[in-house]
N, C-alpha and C positions, 0 to 999 in steps of 0.2 A: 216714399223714399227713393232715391235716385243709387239703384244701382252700381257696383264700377267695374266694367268690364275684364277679366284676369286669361289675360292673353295664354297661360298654360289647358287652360280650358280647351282649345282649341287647336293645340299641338295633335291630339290623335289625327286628324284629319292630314296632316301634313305626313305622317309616318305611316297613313295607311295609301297615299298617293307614291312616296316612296317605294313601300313593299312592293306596289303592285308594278312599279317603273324599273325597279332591281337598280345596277348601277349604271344603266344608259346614258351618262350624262354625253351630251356633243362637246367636240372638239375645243378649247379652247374656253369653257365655260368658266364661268367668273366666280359664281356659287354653285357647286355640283348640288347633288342630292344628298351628301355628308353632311351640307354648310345650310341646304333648304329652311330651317327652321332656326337657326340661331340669324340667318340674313331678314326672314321673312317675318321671326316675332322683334328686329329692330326695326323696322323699315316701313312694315303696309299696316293701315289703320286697321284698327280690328272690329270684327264688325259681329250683332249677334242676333239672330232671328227668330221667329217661334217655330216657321217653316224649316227644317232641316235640309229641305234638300235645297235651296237656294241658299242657307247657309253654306253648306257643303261647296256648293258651286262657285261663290266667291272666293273660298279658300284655293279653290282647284286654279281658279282664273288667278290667281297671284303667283301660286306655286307653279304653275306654267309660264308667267310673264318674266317671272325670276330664272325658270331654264333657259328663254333666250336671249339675257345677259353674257354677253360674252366681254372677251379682250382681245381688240385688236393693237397691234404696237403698242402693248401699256395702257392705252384707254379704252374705255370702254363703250360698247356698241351693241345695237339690238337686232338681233336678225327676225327674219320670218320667218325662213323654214331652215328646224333645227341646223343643219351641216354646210349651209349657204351662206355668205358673205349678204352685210346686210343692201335690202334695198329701198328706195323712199316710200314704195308704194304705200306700206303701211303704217308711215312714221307719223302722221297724223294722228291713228288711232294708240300706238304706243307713249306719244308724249302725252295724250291726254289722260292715258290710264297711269301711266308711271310717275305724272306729277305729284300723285300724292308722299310717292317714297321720300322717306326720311332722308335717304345720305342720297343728297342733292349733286355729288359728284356721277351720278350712272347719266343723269339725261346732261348738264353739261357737258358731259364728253360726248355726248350722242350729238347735241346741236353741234358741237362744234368739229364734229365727221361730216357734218352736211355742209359746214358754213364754214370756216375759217381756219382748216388744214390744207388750202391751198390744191394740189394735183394728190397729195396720199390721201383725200378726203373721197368722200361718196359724189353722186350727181344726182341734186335734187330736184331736178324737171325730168326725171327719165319717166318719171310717170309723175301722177298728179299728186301735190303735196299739199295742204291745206295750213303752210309752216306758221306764218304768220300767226292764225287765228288760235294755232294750239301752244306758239310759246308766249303769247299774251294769255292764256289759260291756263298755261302753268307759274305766270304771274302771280296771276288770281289767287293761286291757293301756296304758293309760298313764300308773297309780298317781297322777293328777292329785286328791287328798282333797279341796282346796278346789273345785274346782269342781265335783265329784258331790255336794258337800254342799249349795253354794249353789244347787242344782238342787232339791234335796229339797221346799222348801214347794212348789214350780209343780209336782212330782211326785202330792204328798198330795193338796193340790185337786182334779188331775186324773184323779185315783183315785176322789175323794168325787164328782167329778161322771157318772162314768162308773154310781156308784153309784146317784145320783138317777136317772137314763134309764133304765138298762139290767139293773139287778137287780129280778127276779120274786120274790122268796123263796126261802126253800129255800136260800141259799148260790147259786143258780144265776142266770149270766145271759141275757139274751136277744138275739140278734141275726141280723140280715135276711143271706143272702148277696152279696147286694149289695153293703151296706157292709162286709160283710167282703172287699171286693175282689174277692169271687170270680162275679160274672152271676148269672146263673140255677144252679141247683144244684138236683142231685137231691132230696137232703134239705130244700132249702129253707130258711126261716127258722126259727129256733126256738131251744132253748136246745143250742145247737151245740160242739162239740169244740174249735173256734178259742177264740173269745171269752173262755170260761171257762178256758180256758189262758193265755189273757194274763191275765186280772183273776188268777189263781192266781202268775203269772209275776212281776206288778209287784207284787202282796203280799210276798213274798218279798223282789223286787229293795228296795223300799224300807224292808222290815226289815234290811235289812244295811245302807241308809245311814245308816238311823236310828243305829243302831250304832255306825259311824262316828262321826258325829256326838256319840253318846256323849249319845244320846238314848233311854235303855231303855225308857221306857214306852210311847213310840210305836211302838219296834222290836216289844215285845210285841205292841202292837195288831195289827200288821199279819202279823205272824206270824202271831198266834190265828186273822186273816181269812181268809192261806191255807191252814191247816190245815182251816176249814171247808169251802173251796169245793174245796181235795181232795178230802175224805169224799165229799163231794154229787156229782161229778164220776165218780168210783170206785162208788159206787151205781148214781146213777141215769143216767150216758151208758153203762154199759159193757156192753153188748149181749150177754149170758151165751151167747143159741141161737151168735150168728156170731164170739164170742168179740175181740169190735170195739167201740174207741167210736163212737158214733154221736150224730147230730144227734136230738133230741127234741123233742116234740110233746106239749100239754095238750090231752088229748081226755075231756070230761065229767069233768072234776077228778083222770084219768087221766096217768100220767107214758106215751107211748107211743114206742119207738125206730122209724124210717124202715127200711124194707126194705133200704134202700141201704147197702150197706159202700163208704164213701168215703174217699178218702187223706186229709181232714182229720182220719180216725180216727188218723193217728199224730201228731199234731201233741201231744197229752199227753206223750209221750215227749219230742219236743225240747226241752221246758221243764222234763223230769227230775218230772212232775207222778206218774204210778204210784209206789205202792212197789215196792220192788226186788225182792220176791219172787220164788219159781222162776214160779206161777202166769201172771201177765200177763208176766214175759220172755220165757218161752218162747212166750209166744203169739204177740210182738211178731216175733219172728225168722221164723218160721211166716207171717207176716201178710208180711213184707218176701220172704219166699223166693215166697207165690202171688203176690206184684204184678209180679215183677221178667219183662222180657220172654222170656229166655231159659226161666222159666218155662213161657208160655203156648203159645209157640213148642213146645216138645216135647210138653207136652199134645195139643197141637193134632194134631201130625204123631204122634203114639202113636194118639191115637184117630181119627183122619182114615186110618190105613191098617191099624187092627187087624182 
């Protein structure tokens, strides 16, 4: 017999992340910690597990997602860090988590701070956005066609401009780790496994709105585009000796890969960017089985007492 999940179940967890927050709410918040649980049991699916503390965990990760709702001028917008004005770096990972809310008005007003408030809106190249690929993913889960379509032209501009800055040739593009959110990095700046994953990611995303849209000629375009920065990506990031993509470097009209095998090397995979072949799968499982600690851990203790 099929269960039915009764979202009261799972209020304590909300009141006991309360207690221990007291009344911190930041600046300008949209649902303080009073409003926490009447926003949170309308809004995020509920979810129920036999493991407690990954239950536990999901509740925390909502009830946090939900403190950095705020309002700016009337609408609403999602910061990163609690008392700061929001910025794009993370706006890929918030729309993909916050697609599933119910009142569909928090990420609307959020796309439309990056895209189509004109100069009182945000800048969504100050660092790398992956916009495309996460508001065709919030398509996906709330089949809303008009408004993933009427996103579309603030999509395409924002694609041709990332074009003008940030494409070297080659299919490939460039960018600092910095702006890619990430400090200082090994690998550094250069034409990196991120970047070109998202320009690969939003080609894609906005050939299928095009589509939608019942717009083929654009859909080809953008198609054709990812198809390119595939190939180029599959070329020239994928590091044959360490069997890794890697960050790359123009050295004397040289394409050169970073000694560094870094976890941005799996980020091609999240975007479904390889083919599916035996070749790079099996290398990708291999790559996930040496990162993982229980890995390093027995290494360690094998050759630390052989």
């Amino acid at each position: 017999d099929l269960a039915v999940i009764q979202s009261k179940t799972y209020r304590h967890y909300i009141e006991q992340f309360n207690k221990r927050d007291g009344d911190k709410d930041p600046e300008h918040a949209a649902f303080p910690n009073s409003e926490a649980w009447s926003f949170l049991s309308e809004n995020c699916p509920f979810f129920d597990c036999p493991d407690k503390e990954v239950e536990k965990t999901y509740y925390y990760r909502w009830w946090l997602y939900r403190k950095h709702i705020k309002k700016k001028s009337g609408q609403f917008v999602i910061s990163e860090f609690i008392k700061r004005e929001p910025i794009c770096c993370p706006a890929g990972h918030q729309l993909n988590e916050g697609r599933w809310l119910r009142n569909r008005r928090v990420l609307d007003d959020y796309v439309a701070h990056w895209f189509t408030k004109s100069k009182k809106g945000g800048d969504p190249r100050r660092y790398s956005f992956w916009a495309a690929d996460a508001c065709y993913g919030r398509f996906l889960a709330t089949g809303d066609k008009n408004w993933v379509i009427g996103v579309l032209p603030h999509l395409v501009e924002n694609y041709k401009k990332w074009e003008e800055n940030n494409h070297v040739g080659g299919n490939l593009f460039y960018q600092s780790d910095d702006k890619d959110g990430m400090e200082k990095s090994a690998g550094g700046a250069g034409l990196r496994p991120t970047i070109n994953s998202y320009m690969y990611a939003d080609a894609m995303a906005i050939s299928e709105i095009a589509s939608l849209a019942g717009k083929k000629k654009l859909s080809d375009e953008f198609k054709a585009r990812a198809g390119r920065i595939k190939a180029a990506v599959q070329k020239n990031l994928w590091d044959k000796k360490d069997e890794f993509f890697k960050t790359v470097h123009r050295k004397q009209g040289r394409l050169v890969a970073v000694k560094t095998r870094e976890a941005i090397g799996f980020i091609p995979w999240y975007f479904n960017l390889p083919d599916a072949g035996q070749q790079m799968g099996s290398r990708l499982i291999n790559s996930l089985m040496t990162n993982c600690p229980d890995f390093f851990l027995i290494c360690f203790l094998y050759n630390h007492h052989r």
